[in-house]
N, C-alpha and C positions, 0 to 999 in steps of 0.2 A: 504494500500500500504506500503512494508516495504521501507526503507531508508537505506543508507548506507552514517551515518555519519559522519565525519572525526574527530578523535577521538585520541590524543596522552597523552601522560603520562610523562610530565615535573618532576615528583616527585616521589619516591618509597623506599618505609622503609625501613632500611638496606643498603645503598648504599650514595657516597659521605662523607661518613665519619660521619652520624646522624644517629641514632636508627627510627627516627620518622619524618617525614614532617606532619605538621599540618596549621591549619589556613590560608586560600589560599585569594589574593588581587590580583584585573588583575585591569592593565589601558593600555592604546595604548595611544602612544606617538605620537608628530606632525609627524613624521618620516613614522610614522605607526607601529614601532616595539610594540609587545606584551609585557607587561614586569607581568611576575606570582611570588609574591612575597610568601613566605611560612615562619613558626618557624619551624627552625630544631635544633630539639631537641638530646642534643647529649646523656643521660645517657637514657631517657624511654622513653614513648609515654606520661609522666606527666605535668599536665600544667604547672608545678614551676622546678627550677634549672638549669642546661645550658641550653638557650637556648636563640640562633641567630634570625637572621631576615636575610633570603635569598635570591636572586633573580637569576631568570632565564629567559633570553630574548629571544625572537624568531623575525626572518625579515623574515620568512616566512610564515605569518600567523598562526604559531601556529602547525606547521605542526614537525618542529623541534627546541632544545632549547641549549643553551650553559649553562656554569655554571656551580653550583652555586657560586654566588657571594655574599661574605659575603657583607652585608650592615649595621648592626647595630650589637652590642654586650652590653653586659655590662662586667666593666674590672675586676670583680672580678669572673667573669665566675656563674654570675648570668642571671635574664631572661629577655630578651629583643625580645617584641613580638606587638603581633596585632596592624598588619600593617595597616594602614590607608593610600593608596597612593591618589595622585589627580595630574592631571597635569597641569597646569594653560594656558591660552590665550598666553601668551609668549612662553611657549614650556617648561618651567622648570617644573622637576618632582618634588612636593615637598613627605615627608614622613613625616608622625606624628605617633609618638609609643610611647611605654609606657616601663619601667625598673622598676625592684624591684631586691633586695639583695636575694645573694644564698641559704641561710636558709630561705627565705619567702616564704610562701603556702599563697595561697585565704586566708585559715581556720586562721590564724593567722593572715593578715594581717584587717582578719573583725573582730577578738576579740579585736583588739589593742593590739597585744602580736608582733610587731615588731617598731622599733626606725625609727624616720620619714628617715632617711637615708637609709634604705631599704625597706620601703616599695613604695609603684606605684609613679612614679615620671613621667612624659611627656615631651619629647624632640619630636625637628625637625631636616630632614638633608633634603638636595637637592642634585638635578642634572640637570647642565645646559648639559650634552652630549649625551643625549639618555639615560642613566641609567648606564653607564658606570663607571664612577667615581661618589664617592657622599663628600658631603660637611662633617667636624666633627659637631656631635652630640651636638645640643644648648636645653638648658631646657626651662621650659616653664611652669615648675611646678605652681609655684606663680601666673600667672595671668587666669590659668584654673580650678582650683582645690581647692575649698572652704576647710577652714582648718581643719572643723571636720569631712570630709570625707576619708574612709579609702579604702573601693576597689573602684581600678579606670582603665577603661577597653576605650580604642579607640577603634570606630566601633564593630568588624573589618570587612577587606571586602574593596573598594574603597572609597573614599572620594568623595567629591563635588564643582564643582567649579560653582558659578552662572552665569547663561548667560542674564538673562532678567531683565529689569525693572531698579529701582534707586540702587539696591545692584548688578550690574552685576559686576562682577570681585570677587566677595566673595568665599573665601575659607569657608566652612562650613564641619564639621566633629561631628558625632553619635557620641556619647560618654556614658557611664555610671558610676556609682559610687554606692556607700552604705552607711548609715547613721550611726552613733555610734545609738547602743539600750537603750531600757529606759528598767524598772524596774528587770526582772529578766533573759532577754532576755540577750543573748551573742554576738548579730550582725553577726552571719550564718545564720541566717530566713532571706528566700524568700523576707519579709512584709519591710526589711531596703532597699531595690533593687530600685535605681533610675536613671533618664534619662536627659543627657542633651548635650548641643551643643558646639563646640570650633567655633571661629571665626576669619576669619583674611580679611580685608580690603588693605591689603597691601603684598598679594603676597604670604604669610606666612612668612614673620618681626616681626609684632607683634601679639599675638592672646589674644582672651579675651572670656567672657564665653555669652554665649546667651541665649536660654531658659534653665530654670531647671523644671523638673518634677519628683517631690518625695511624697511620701503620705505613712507611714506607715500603714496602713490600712490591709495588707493581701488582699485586693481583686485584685489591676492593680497593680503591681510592674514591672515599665521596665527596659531590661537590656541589651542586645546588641543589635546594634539599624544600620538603615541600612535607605537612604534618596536618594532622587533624586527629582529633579525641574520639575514641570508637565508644558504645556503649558501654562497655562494663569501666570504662574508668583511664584507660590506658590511650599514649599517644602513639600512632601510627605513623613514621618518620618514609619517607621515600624517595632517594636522589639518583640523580644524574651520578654516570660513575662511565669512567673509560679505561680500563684495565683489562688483565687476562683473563676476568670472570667470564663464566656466561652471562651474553646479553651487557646490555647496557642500563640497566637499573637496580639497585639495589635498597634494599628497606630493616627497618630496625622498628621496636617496638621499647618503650618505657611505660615504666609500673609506678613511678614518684615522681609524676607530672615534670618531666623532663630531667630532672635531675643525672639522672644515671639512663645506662641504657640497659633493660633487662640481658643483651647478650649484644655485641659484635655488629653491626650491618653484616647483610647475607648477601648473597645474588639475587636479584627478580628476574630470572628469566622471562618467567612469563607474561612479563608485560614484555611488546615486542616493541621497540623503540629505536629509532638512532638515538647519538650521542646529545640531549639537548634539555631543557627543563621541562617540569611539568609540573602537575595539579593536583590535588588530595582535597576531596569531601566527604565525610560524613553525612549521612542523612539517616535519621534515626525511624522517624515514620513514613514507607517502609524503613526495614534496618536494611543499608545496602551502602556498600563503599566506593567514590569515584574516583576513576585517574582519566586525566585528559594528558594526553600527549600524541605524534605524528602516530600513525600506525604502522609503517612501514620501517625495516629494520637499516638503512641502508639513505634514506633523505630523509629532509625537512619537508614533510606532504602528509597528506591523506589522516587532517584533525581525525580525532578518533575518542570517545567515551570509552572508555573501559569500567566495569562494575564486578566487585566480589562481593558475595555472602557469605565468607567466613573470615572476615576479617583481615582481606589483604593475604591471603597465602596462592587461591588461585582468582583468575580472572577470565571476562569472556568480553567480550566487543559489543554494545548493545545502543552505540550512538553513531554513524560514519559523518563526518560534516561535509565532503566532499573527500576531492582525487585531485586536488591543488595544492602548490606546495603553500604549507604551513609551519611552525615552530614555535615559538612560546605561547602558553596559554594560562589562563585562573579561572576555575571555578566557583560559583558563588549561590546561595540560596538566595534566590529572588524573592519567593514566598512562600507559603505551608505548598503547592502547585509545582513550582518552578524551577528550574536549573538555571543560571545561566551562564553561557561559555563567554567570555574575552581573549579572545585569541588571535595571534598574527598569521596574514594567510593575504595572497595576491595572485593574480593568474600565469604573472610569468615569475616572482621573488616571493619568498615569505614575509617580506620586510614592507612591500607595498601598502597597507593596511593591518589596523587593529579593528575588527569586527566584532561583533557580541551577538550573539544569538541563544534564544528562550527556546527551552526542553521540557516539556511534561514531564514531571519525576514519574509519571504512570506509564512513558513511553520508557523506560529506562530499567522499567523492573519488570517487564514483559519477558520472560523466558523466551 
């Protein structure tokens, strides 16, 4: 049976004054507004140099969007990106992102060839108005970021606020970083790629760090990382990894709302993926688990829903968005009804457009 899904395009390259929208973050607000945060990038489609942290709000489900509203920057017109939103039990939006200096690339900030002043540094802002206004940019460097670590990446994609058990009120946020190398290595190998958690108890006031997981090894190395709280209490961790494992995804699971990890990151085979980020939902009523990522093991194409009913061990394909190339994406509960996907997808780039399109959660739990 074909479908006719509602389907808009909040973002598009060349337009608003950006070369490039990239890295897409959705959360819905107590209000219910949509808010699709994106990097717009002003000189190229590159992941270093200007580049903003934007937002775009919608009150009508997603269907149309205002904006863009600049939200974060850095003042020397360097990069300020992956968005990390969460909204908390109060109604405040918070945001957690990352900055680095305008001559700093990845490549240099993992050989140690940039002054700690430019390279990845971790701020918070809020919004107590719908997303309207936001608070100035607080650091947070120091108490998230072990000091011999050199790239350091939030999420990105949504953050997480705990609902259940003796941690409910916890801000938890995917995080990643990279280890200085040992002997003749340069710290751009896959094998330095690690994974760990930000923490805050207090609304995002104060944050601190929670589990780490690093293992030079070349075989699991994680790196963007993507979580959500399953029903019985536990969080559901699943990254991007490009090592000798099977497949290209890997997942962990925590018992002390992020704290610790109950065991190691594994391999996800079966989520079939290339090498890129993705998406983690929970949805409690039905109970049912989602990953959005490409479908295809080998490009950035063929958006794809993925859902497990046991909790993230196996998985089956239950949403296709198309047979065009795509790559980052976030998923977000629209309403007690609704899915909705924010994803990057273009008919000849994945980079072309940020689209968002609404899913019947009833289309999604159909065996």
């Amino acid at each position: 049976m074909a479908h006719d899904y509602p389907t808009s395009v909040p973002y598009r390259a060349g337009t608003d004054g950006y070369h490039t929208f990239r890295i897409p973050a959705a959360v819905v607000t107590r209000a219910g507004t949509i808010l699709a945060f994106a990097e717009g990038r002003h000189g190229s489609a590159g992941d270093s140099g200007h580049i903003d942290i934007v937002l775009k709000r919608s009150t009508d489900g997603g269907a149309t969007w205002d904006g863009p509203h600049v939200v974060a920057t850095e003042p020397r017109k360097g990069t300020a990106g992956n968005p990390a939103p969460v909204v908390t039990r109060d109604g405040r939006i918070v945001l957690v992102f990352v900055r680095n200096g305008p001559a700093a690339t990845e490549e240099k900030i993992r050989r140690g060839q940039v002054a700690a002043a430019d390279g990845r540094r971790v701020y918070v802002q809020s919004s107590d108005d719908d997303g309207l206004t936001w608070s100035a940019p607080r650091e947070i460097t120091a108490g998230v970021k072990q000091p011999k670590w050199r790239w350091y990446a939030t999420c990105p994609g949504h953050a997480l606020e705990l609902r259940r058990g003796p941690h409910a009120g916890r801000l938890v946020v995917p995080a990643n970083h990279s280890l200085p190398p040992a002997g003749a290595d340069n710290g751009t190998e896959g094998k330095y790629n690690g994974g760990h958690a930000l923490l805050s108890d207090d609304g995002g006031a104060t944050w601190r760090l929670g589990y780490v997981d690093d293992k030079p090894d070349g075989y699991l190395n994680i790196n963007e990382s993507t979580a959500t709280e399953l029903p019985d209490g536990r969080i559901y961790v699943n990254s991007r990894t490009d090592s000798t494992a099977p497949g290209n995804r890997a997942d962990a699971y925590s018992a002390d709302g992020g704290q610790t990890l109950a065991a190691p990151f594994r391999p996800q085979a079966g989520l079939v993926c290339p090498v890129v980020e993705g998406s983690v939902l929970q949805w409690d009523e039905p109970d049912i688990l989602l990953f959005s990522g490409p479908g295809v093991p080998d490009a950035r194409a063929v958006m794809t829903v993925r859902a497990s009913t046991d909790g993230g061990v196996t998985w089956r394909a239950v949403h296709t968005v198309s047979g065009l190339p795509a790559a980052y994406s976030d998923l977000v509960r629209v309403d007690a009804d609704t899915v909705g996907l924010l994803y990057e997808t273009g008919d000849t780039s994945p980079y072309s457009t940020i689209a968002f399109r609404r899913v019947p959660i009833g289309e999604l739990t159909t065996p």
